[in-house]
N, C-alpha and C positions, 0 to 999 in steps of 0.2 A: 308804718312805724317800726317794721321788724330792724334791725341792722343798729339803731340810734341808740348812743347811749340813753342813762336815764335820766341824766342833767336837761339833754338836749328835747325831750319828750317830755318832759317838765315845764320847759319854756313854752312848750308849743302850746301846750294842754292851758298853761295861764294865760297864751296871747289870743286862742280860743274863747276861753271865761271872759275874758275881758272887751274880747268883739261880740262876744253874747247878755253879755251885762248890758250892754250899751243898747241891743235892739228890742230887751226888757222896755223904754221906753218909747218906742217907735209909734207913731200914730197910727198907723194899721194896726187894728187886732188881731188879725191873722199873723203877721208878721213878729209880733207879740208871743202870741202862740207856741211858735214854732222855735222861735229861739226859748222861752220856757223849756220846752221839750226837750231839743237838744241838753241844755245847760243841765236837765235833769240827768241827761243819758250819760253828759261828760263826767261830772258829779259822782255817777254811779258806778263808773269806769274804776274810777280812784278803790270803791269797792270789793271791786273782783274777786283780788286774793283773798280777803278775809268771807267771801261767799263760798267760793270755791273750798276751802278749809271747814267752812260749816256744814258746808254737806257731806263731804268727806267723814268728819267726824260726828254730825249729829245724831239724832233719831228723827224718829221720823218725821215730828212735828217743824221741828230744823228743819230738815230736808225739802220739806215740803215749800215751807216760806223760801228757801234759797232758790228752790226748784222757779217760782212766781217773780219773786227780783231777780234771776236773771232772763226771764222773758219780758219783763220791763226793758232790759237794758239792751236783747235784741241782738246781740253784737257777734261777730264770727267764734271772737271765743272762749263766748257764753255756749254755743253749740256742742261741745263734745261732753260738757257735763250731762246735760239737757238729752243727750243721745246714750249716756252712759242709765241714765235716769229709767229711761226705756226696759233697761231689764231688770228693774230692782225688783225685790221679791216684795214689795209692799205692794199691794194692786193702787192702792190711794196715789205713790210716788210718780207708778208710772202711766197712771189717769192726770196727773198734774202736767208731765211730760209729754204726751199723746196732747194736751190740751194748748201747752204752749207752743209747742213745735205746731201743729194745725192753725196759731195766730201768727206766727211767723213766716212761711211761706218761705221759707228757703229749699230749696230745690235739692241742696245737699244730702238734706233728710228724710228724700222720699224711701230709699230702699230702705233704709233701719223701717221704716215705720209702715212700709207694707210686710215688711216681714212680720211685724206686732199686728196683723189677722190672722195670723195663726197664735195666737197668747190663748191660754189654758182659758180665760175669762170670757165671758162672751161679753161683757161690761166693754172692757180694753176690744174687743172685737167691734165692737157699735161704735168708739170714740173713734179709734183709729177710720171709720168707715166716715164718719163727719170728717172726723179733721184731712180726709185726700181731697174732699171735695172742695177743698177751700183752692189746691192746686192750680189750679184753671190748667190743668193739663189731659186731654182726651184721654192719652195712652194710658192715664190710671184707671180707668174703666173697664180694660181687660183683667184688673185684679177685684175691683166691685162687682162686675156683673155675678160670678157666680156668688157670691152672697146671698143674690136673689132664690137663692135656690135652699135657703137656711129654712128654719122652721122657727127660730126666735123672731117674734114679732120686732122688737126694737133693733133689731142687726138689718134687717129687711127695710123696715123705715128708712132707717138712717143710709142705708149704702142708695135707695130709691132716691132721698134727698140728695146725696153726693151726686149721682150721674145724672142729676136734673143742673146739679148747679155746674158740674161738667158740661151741661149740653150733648150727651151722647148717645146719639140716633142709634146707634148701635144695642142701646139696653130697651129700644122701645117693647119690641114685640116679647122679648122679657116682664116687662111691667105691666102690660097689657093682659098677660095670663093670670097676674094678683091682682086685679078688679074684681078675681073671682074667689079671691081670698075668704076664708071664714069669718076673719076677723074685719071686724069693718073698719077699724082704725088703718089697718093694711092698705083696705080700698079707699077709702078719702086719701091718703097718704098717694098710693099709686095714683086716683084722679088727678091731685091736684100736681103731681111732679111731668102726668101726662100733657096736660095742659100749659107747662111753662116751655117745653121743649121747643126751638123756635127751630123750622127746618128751612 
């Protein structure tokens, strides 16, 4: 849509609503569904700039909701707020941030967001450690494994859970030395991520 006037992106967005309107009533549910969804996303589209502006200008409570509707809305560019988000000095901003970029799965945002395990928080340390695992990408496992070597219980968890859902043979015999953990949440945690690894 880059290059189109705004007339011409006007029409398109209405000839869109109007072929989504229509499969509002389609006898498949699913089909139903999905055009809801869509028509929500298009709808939301229309949104942006008065989102983007809220955040820009709100506090935090603002920010935070903006930070949420545009992870609803998912869209390429919703991303550079959502990444800008990443280093607000509020820990709340950029736990909302850490949590939407981990549901979106865009591949754009891996290195912002493996940079945020080094974040002063070990909170932001344990989110960022779920949200890579959502990746489905091995090579993020090179920056989880040493986690394992943390001493906070929930940083430890969380990166065990990530490299289970990575599937990475790689952090076994890592995990396998925190069965001997003190903490027994540690060990059920290592057990049961030992047990999903499919080799």
């Amino acid at each position: 849509m880059a290059g189109k006037d705004p007339e011409d992106r006007t029409l398109e967005q209405d000839a869109r609503r109007a072929g989504l309107i229509r499969l509002l009533k389609d006898p498949d549910a699913e089909v139903c569904s999905m055009a809801a969804g869509a028509l929500e996303r298009l709808d939301g589209m229309k949104n942006l700039p008065a989102l983007l502006e809220r955040y820009k200008k709100g506090g935090k409570e603002v920010q935070l909701k903006a930070v949420y509707a545009l992870g609803k809305l998912g869209t390429e560019e919703c991303l550079p707020i959502l990444v800008h988000a990443l280093g607000h000095e509020e820990e709340a901003v950029r736990a909302a941030s850490i949590r939407v970029l981990g549901e979106l799965k865009n591949e754009k945002t891996l290195p912002v967001l493996i940079a945020r395990l080094n974040d002063a928080s070990l909170t932001i340390q344990t989110m960022v450690a779920e949200a890579l695992g959502n990746f489905k990408r091995r090579e993020v496992a090179r920056y989880l494994i040493p986690l394992l070597e943390r001493e906070n219980k929930y940083l430890l968890m969380a990166a065990m859970e990530a490299l289970g859902k990575l599937n990475a043979l790689d952090a076994i015999d890592d995990i396998i030395k925190l069965l001997k953990h003190p903490d027994p949440q540690v060990r059920k945690t290592a057990a049961k991520v030992l047990g999903e690894f499919q080799t």
